[in-house]
N, C-alpha and C positions, 0 to 999 in steps of 0.2 A: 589479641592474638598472642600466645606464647610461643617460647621459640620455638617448638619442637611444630609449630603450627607454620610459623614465618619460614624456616627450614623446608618446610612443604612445598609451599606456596612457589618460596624459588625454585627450586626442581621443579617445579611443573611450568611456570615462565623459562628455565632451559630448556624446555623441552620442546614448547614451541620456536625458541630458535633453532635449536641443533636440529629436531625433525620437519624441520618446513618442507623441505622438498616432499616428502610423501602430505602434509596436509597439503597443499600444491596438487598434486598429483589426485588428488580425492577430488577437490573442486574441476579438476581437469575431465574427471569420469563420468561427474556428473552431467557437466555439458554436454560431453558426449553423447550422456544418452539423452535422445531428444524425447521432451513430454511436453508437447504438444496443447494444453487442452481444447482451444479453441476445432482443432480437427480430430480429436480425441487419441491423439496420436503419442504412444511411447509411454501411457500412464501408468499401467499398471505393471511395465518393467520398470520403471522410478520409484514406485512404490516400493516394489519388492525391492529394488538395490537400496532403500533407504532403510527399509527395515531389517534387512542381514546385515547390514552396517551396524546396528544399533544391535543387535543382539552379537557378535562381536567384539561390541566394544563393551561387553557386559551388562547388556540390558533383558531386557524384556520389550518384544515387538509384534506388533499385528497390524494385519491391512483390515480397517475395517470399511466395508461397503457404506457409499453412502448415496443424496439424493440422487446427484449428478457421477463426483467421481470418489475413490475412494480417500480414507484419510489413515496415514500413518500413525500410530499410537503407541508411543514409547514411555516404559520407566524404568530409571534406573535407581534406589535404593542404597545407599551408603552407611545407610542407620544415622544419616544427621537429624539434626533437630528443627533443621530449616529444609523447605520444599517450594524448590522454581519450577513453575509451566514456563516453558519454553515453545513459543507458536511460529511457525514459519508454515515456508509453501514449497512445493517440488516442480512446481511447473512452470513453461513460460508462453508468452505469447509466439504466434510465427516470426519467421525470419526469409526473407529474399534475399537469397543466397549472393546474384548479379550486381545488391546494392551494397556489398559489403568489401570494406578494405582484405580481406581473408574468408575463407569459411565459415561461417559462423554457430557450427560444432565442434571445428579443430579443435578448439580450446588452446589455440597458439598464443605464446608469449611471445609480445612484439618492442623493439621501441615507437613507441606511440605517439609522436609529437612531441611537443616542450612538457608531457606528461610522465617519460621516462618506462622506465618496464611496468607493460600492461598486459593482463591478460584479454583476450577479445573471444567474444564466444554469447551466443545469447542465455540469457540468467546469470551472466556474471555479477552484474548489481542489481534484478529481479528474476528472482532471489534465492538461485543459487548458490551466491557468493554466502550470504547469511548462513544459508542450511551445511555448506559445509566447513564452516568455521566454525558454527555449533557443534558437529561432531569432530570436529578437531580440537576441537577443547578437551570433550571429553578425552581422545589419544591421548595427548598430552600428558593427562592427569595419569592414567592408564600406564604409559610407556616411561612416566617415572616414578611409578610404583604408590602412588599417593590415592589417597580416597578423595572421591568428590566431596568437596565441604558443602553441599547441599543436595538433596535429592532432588533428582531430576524425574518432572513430567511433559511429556515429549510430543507435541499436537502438528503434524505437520501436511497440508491440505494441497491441492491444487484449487485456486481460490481466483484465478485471473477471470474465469466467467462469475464474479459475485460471492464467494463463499458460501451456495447454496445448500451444503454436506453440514458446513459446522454447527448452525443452530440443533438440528435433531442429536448431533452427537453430542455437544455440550449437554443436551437436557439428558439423555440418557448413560449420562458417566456423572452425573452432577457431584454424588455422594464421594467417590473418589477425586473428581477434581478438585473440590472444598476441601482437599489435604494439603493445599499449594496456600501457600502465604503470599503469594506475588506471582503475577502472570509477565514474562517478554517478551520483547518482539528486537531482537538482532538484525539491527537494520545499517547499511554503511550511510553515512551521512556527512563524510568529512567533504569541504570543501578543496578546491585543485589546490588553493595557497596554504592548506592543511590544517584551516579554522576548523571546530570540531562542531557540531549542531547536534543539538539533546529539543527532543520533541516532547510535551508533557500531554498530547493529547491527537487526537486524527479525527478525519470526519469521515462521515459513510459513504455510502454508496447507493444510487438509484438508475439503473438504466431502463430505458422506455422506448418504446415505439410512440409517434403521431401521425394519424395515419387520416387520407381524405379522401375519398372516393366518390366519383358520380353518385345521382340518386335521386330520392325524391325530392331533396333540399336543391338540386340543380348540379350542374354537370355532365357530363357526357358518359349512359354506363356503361360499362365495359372499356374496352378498347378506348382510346383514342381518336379525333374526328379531327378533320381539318381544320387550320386557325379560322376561318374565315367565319365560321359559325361564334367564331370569340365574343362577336358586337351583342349578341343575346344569351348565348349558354354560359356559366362560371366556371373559372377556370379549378381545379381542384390545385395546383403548384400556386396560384397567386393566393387564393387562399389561404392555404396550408402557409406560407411566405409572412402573411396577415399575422397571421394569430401568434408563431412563432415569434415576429416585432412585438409583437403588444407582450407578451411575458416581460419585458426590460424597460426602462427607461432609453429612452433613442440612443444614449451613449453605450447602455449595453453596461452600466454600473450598478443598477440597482434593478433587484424582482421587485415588481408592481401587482402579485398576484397578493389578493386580499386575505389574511388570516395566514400566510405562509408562513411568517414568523412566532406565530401565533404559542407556539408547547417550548419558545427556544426563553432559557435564561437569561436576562439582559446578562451583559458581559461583566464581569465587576473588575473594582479598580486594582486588581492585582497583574490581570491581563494585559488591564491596558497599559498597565506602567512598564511589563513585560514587552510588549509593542512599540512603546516610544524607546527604552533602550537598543531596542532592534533598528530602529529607525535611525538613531544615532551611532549605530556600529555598523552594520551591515553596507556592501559595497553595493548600490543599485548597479552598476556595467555586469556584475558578478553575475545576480539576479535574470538578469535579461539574457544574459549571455544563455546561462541554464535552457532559459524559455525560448532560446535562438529568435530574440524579439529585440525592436528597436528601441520602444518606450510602452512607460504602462496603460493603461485606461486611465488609471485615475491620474491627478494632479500633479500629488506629491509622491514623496515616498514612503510617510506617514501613511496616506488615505489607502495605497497598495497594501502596504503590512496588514492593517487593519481588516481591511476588504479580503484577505487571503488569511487570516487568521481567526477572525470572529465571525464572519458571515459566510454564504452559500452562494453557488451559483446555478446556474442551469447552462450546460456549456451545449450546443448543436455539433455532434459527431459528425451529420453528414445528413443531406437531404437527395430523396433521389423523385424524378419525376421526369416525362418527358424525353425530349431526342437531344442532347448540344452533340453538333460533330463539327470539328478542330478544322476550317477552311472553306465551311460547308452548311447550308440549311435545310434544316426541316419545318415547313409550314406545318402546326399541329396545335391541335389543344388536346391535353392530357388528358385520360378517364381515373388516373389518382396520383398521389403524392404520397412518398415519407420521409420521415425525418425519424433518425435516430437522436437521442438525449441521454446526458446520464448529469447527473445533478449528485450533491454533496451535500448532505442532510448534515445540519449540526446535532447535538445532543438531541433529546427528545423527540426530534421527528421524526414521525414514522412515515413508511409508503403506504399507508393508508389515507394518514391525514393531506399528503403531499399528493396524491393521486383525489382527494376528494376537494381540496382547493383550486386544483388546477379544473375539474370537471367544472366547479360553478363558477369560475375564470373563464374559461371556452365560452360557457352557456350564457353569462351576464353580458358578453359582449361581443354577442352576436356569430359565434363560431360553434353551433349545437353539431358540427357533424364533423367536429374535428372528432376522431378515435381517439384513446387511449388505451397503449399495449404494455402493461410493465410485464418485463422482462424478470428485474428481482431487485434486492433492495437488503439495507442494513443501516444500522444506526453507529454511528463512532461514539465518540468519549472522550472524555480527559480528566487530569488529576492534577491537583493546587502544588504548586512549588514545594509547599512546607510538609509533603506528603512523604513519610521516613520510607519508601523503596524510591520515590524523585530524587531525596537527597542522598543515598546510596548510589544513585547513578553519579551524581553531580560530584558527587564523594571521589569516585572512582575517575572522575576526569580530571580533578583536581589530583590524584595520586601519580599519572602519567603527565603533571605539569601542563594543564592543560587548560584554558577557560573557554568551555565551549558558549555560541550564539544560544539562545536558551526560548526558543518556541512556544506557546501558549499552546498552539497547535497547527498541523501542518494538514495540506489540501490529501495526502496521501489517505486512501481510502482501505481502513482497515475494522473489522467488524471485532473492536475490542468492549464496546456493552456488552460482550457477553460474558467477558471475563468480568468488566466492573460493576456491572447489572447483577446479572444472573448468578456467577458465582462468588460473585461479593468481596473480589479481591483486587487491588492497586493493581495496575499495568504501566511499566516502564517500557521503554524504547529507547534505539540506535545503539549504535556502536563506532568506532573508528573504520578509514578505512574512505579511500577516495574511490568513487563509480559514477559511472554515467550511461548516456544513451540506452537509457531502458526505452523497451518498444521501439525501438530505431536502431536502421545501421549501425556497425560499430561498436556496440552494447560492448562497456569496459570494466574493470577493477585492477586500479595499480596493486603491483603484484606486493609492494611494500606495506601499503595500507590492507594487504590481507593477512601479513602479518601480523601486524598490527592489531586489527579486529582480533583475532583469536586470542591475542593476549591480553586484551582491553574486556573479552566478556569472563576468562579466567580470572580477571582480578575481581572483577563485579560480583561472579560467583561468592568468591571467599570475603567479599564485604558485607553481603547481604547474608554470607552465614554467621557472620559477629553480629549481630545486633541484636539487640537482646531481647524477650519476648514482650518487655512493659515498652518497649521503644518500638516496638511494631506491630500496631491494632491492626486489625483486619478493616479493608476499608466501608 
């Protein structure tokens, strides 16, 4: 970097100090507006506010329609010689209003515990804290007269039901997204004690329906009959109860469905050496505390890392069947049962294969009338340490004095095969920047660590535009 470049660079890290309060004020708007997707509520006003933002702040922007909802598609063009996709999301899951310390659209800054000044509002840390620190980078650069040291490609989806929009738009922009040397994902990750977390990889997503119903196989059809008929009709909730055990080992540690792991890469020793260093730094009370749990499944703290980094689970959302009333009985045998699932596919599997393993599972042992309803499904990814955008990350933590906890890969379910698959290019993650209680009351981002972020992905920017083209193959 020369000086006339280093010179840059600072003005635009002033800029995020001295104009904080208006990028403050951007994440504050966004909360406000609520996007919903789950009740498809507020989406296509989020869109549009994200996309006048972006043209704006000197871009180029469109909503384009997709399976489900639409997806924001921004570029902005500086004549560099390096080009970031930049991937986020605009929407978030609901919020009850009744369970929350405040509002939870005010977007009020609070003191928040032994946490210090938070902002509270839902999508503070999913993920509208990310999306607008992203475009408060760009301000930054903008408001102190500086060009973006990289071109910016700008993808940002409502994704909390599955990312079911991005695969058709990835394939049908392919030719122009393959102008991006590197795909990110601006994610806050810092720890409450301000340890920083770099993810080198995520796993997917699979949600499903199992479903039991009276029939010819036995049961009651229709409706529901009196228990008393139990001693000869099957029940469809103790069934369904059956099958869902037999997925696990009784401890609930390990899937026992045959060939499941079957398309997955053994793990190799770069991982796991990545793992035992975790295991030897990382605070397990820390851990628990996150999961608001008292101890892990497994053993150790080794066998959790491990088990939460290289392997899959199949987790039970929720099962419904049947009458329970709170002081009170109902005699009944149920005419069906379901159960909600959503499982975390590693690399290579697909919800094909995972949907056809679990059918000759059900069938080998003795459950032919368990249903299966998948809902939708994606494959995650990761990328080797020694991978020149990994180490441009790790670069960039090491420049704000920092040694972040260093992830093989995290349980967060993010559908980046398709940046490392399909368009053939490295994907980094996180950024600075403390948050919590996503999906739950309270949903926060200390207001410090959102500074922070925004100036932790300005520097990333400008590192990943120095590097040179023989030090950065396409992955």
């Amino acid at each position: 970097m020369n000086l006339g470049q280093e010179s840059g660079r600072e003005g635009v890290l002033r800029s995020v100090r001295q104009d904080f309060d208006a990028h403050l004020a951007r994440l504050q708007r966004y909360i406000r507006q609520q996007s919903i997707s789950a009740f498809n509520e507020g989406i296509e006003e989020m869109a549009a506010m994200v996309a006048a933002d972006i043209r704006e702040l000197g871009g180029e922007a469109s909503v384009v329609d997709g399976v489900d909802f639409p997806i924001v598609y921004g570029r902005i063009d500086s004549g560099a010689a390096r080009t970031v996709l930049i991937h986020g999301m605009y929407d978030t899951v609901p919020a009850k209003a009744e369970e929350w310390t405040v509002p939870p659209f005010e977007a009020r800054c609070i003191q928040f515990g032994d946490l210090g000044e938070c902002l509270i509002g839902r999508g503070a840390e999913d993920t509208k804290g990310p999306l607008a620190a992203t475009l408060s980078m760009i301000a930054a650069h903008r408001s102190a007269g500086v060009a973006l040291p990289a071109n910016l490609i700008l993808i940002f989806e409502a994704s909390e039901l599955a990312s079911a929009s991005l695969p058709a738009f990835v394939e049908s922009h392919l030719t122009e997204l393959r102008e991006a040397d590197v795909a990110y994902w601006p994610w806050h990750t810092q720890r409450a004690d301000g340890t920083p977390v770099a993810w080198l990889g995520v796993k997917g997503n699979m949600m499903l329906k199992l479903r039991v119903r009276g029939g010819d196989w036995g049961g009651p059809v229709g409706n529901g009959v009196h228990g008393l008929h139990g001693i000869w009709v099957a029940n469809p909730v103790q069934r369904l109860a059956a099958a869902l055990a037999g997925l696990t080992t009784p401890d609930g540690r390990a899937i026992v469905v045959e060939g499941f792991y079957d398309p997955v890469r053994p793990s190799n020793g770069e991982d796991e050496e990545l793992v035992r260093r975790l295991a030897e730094r990382v605070d397990p009370a820390a851990l628990l505390g996150e999961a608001h749990a008292h101890r892990f499944k497994q053993d150790t703290l080794l066998d959790a890392l491990r088990a939460y980094c290289l392997t899959t689970e199949i987790n039970v959302s929720g099962i419904r069947g049947g009458t329970v009333i709170e002081g009170g009985h109902k005699v009944e045998l149920p005419g069906s049962a379901v159960a909600s699932l959503d499982i975390r596919p590693l690399d290579g599997m697909t919800v094909e294969h995972i949907t056809a393993c679990l059918r000759r599972h059900f069938d080998k042992n003795g459950f032919p009338e368990v249903g299966i309803e998948v809902l939708s499904g994606y494959a995650g990814g990761a990328m080797p340490v020694s991978n020149w955008a990994v180490q441009a990350l790790l670069d960039s933590y090491k420049e704000c004095k920092l040694d972040p906890e260093i992830w093989p890969r995290t349980s967060t379910a993010i559908a980046n095969h398709l940046f490392i698959e399909t368009i053939g290019i490295p994907w980094i993650a996180t950024t600075l920047g403390h948050s919590g209680n996503k999906h739950a009351p309270d949903e926060y981002l200390q207001v410090d660590g959102y500074r922070d972020a925004i100036d932790f992905i300005a520097r990333l920017m400008w590192r990943i535009a120095q590097i040179a083209p023989e030090r950065a193959p396409r992955y």
